[in-house]
N, C-alpha and C positions, 0 to 999 in steps of 0.2 A: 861253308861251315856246316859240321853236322852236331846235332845233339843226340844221344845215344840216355835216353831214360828209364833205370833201372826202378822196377816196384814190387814188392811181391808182399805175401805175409810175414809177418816178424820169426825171425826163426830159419827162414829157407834158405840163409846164404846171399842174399844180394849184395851184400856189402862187399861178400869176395869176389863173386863174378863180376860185380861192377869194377872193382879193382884189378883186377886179371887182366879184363877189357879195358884197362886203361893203358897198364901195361904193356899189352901187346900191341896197341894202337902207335903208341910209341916206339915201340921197336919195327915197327913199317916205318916211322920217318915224320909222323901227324905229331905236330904240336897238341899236347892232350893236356887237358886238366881235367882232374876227378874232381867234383865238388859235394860235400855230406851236406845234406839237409835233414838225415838222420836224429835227431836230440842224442841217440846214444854213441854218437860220432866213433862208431866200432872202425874206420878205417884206420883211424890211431892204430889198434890194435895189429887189422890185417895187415900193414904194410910194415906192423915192427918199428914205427919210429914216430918222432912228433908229426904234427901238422898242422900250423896253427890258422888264425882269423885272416891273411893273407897270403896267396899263393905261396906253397912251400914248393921247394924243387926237390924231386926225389930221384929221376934221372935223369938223364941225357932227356929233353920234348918230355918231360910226363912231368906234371907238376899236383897238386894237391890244395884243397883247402876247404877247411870247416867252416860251416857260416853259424853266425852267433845271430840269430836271430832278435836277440832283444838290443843290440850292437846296431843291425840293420833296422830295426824298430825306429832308434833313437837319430840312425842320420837321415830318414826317409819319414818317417811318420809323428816326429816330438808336438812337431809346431800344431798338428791335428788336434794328435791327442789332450796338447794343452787345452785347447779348445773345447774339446768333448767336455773334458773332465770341468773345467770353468763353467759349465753350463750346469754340469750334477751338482757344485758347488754352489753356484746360483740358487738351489732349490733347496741348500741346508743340509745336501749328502757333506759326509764326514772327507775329507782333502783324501786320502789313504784311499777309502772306500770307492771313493769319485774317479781315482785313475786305474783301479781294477777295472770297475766296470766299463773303461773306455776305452781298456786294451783292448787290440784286435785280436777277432776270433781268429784261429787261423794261425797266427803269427810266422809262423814258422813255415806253411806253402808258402805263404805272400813273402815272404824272406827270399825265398830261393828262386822266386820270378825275380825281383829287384833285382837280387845278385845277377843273374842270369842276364838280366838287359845290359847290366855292369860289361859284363867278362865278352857279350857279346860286341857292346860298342868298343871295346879295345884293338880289335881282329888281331887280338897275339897270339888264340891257338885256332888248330883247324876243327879239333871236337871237344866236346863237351860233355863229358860224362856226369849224369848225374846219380847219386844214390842216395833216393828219396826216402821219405817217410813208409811206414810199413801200409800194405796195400792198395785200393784207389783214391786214399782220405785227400794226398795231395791235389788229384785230378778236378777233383769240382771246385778248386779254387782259379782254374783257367776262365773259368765265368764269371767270375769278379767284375772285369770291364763290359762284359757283354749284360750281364743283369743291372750293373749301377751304372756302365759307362755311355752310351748317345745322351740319354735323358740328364743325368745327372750331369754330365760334361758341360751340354749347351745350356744347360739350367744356371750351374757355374758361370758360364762366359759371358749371361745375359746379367748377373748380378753383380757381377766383378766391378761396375762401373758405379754401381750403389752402396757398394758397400759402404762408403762413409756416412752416405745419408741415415745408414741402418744402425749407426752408433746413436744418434739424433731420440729414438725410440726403445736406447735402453731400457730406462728407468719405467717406459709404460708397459713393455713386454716382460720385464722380469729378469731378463736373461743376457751376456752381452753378444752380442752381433757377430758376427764373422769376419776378420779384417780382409785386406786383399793379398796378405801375407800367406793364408791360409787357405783361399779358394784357390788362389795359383798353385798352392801345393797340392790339392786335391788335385787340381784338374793334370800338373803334371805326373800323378801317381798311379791316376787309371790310363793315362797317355802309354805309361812306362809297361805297365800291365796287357795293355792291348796289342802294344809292341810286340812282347812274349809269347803271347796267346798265337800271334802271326806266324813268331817260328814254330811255334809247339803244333800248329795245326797241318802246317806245310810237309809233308810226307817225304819230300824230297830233302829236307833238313834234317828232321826228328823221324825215330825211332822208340814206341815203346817196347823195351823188351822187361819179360813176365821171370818171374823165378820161381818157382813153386817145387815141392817135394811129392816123392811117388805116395799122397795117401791122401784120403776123402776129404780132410778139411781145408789142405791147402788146393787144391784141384776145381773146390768148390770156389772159394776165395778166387781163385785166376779168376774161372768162367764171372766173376762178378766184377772184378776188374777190367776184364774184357770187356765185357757188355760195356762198363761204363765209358772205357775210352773209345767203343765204336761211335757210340750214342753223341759224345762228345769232338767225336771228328777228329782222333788221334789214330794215329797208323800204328799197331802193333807188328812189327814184322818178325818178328819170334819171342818162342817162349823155351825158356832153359831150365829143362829139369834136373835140378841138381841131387845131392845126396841119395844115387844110386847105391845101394849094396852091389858088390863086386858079384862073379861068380863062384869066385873061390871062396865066399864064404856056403861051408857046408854044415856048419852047426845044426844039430836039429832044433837048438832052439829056435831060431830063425826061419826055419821052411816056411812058417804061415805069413812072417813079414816077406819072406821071396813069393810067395802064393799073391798075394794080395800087390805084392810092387808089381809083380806083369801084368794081373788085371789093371790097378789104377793106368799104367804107361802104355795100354791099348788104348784103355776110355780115351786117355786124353790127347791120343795120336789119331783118332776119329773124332774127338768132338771139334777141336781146333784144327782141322782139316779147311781151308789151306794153309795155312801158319806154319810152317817149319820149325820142330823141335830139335833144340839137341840132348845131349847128355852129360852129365857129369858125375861121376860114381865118387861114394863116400871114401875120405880117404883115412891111412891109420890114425892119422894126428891131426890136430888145425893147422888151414891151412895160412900161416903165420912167415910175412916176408917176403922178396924179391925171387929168391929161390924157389921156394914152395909154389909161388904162384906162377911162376912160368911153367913148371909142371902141368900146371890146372890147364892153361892158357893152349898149353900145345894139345891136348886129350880133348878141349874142349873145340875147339878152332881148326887144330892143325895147319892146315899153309893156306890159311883165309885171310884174309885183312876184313878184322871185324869191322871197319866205317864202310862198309857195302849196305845194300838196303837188301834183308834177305827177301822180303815180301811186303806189295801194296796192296791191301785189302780195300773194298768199296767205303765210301765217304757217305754222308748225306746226302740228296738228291732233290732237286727242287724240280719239278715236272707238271706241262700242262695237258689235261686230256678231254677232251668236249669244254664243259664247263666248268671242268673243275681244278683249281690248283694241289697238287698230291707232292707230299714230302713224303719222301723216302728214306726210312732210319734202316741199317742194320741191325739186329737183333737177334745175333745166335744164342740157341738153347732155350726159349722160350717160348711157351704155348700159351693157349689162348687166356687157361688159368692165370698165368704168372705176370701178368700187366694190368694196369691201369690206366686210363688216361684224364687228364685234368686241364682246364685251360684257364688260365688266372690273367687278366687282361694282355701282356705282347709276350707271356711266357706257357711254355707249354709243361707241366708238371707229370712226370712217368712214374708210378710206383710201382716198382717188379717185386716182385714175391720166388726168389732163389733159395738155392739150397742152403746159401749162406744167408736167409735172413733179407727181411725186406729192404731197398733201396730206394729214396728219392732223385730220381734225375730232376734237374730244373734246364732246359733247354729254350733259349729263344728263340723268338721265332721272325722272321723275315718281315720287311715293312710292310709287304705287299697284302699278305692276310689281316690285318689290323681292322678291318671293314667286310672280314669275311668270318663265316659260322664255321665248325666242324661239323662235317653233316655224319661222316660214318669214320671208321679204321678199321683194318685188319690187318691180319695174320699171313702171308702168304711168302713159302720159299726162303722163311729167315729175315724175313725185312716185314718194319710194321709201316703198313702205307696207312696214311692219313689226311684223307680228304677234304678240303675247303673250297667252299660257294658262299658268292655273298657280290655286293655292288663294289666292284671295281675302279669306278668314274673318278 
């Protein structure tokens, strides 16, 4: 199985290139499903036709389907939330009020993992395309299971056996208790999540590809995206820059938007060096339908089978040297300005400082340091190494 993860800024076209790429995938022979995780579910649009809450067929192997997040809420997260919200209730929050505040943040990344563990335990297609939310907002919901899931899991499985004693001290706690209804459902929902995390980390599987447009805001937005899915242990193996101006536009209004597209499509064909970019030049009209999009698909691809991996970039890195145990992040495009680092008991907090504005990475960290100090970090060659010593025993 491969996953194929489309993200970019709002605006760049992902929704087409993700669509094109699903298209084409299909017409090699790969059972494909497109899946939106979008809210503005624009592949309705792109592809000219319906597509509704469960796999539509739109051709021969290419299938479609929007996920309705608050749908996926209700068959995977009800019996929780009842719970959350029972407890706000407990304290004299207003019922209404009570299950706002116990929706999940998020809903809509954690949607599109469920689904995704869904469509994967079926093994009905060979890829999976996804067209995600606009930028990396999806991306740091991969750490869901890894910031709430060992601790929180075995914490779950250690209570599950009490929970009826824990009905017993209602009325002294205030609040009611947890049934075992409701810990089995947590504990199978970060199960399901860590599941995902499994494929989305495996490079050999997934695929994030970038969509960005020839000009400084979206260029900036990649590089931060990038960062984030290095940091986070995803394999980008290209970045597709769509909405080229042609040549033959010779307008002079235009010269300085062509002046400034060959600069932006140099910067960004040296800064994301080794990453493989392609091309995709603007075209007269939207690209709207079956037709339209095989168009795209061939200028953009040509006699490729997009489920290839175009590029493996370097992953995290756990390394011993004298005394010390060193984690090794990638981290292109940043200097020694443009980071932070923070350590909050088994998690390690990054704040970069990009051209798009600050970012928190929340990154965990291995069991082995838990009993070890950070003594220093640096800067070196694109990777931030980070050093731990401490008793080992």
């Amino acid at each position: 199985m491969r996953i194929l993860y489309f993200t970019g800024k709002g605006g760049t076209g992902k929704s087409v290139v993700s669509a094109l790429t699903a298209l084409r995938l299909a017409e090699y022979g790969h059972r494909t499903i497109l899946v939106s995780s979008d809210p503005a579910h624009s592949i309705r649009d792109v592809l000219n036709g319906e597509v509704g809450r469960d796999p539509t067929k739109i051709t021969s192997n290419f299938y479609a389907i929007n996920i309705d997040p608050v749908l996926e809420a209700a068959r995977h997260y009800s019996v929780i939330l009842d719970y959350i919200a029972s407890v706000f209730k407990a304290r004299g929050i207003d019922e209404i009020l009570a299950y706002e505040i116990a929706s999940l943040p998020g809903m809509t990344g954690i949607a599109t993992m469920l689904k995704l563990d869904m469509l994967a335990a079926t093994e009905e297609y060979d890829v999976i395309v996804i067209d995600t939310v606009p930028s990396g907002e999806a991306l740091r919901y991969l750490y869901v299971p890894a910031i709430m899931g060992k601790i929180s899991r075995r914490f779950m499985k250690i209570i599950y056996p009490l929970a009826d004693i824990g009905k017993i001290f209602e009325p002294v706690v205030g609040i009611p208790a947890p049934s075992k209804d409701i810990i089995k459902r947590e504990i199978e929902l970060l199960e399901m999540i860590e599941r995902v995390r499994g494929y989305l980390v495996n490079p050999d599987i997934t695929s994030i590809r970038l969509v960005a447009n020839p000009d400084s805001f979206s260029i900036a937005n990649t590089r931060r995206t990038y960062i984030q899915a290095s940091i986070y242990g995803l394999n980008t193996d290209l970045i597709i820059m769509n909405k080229i101006l042609p040549e033959e536009v010779t307008d002079p209004f235009f010269h300085e938007w062509l002046d400034g597209q060959s600069r932006y499509i140099n910067e960004a064909v040296n800064s994301f060096k080794p990453v493989p970019i392609k091309f995709l030049r603007l075209f007269k009209k939207e690209l709207k339908g079956l037709s339209q999009l095989r168009l795209a698909a061939d200028e953009l691809y040509g006699d490729e089978d997009p489920i290839k991996i175009y590029h493996k970039g370097d992953l995290i890195n756990i390394e011993r040297e004298d005394d010390y145990l060193i984690i090794k992040y990638p981290t292109p495009f940043l200097s020694k300005k443009d980071l932070e680092i923070e350590r909050i008991g088994d998690e390690l907090i990054i704040h970069l400082y990009t051209d798009a504005g600050p970012i928190d990475l929340v990154v965990p960290l291995p069991t082995i340091t838990f009993k070890m100090n950070i003594v220093k970090a640096k800067l070196m060659n694109r990777y931030l190494y980070i050093y731990f010593k401490g008793d080992q025993g």
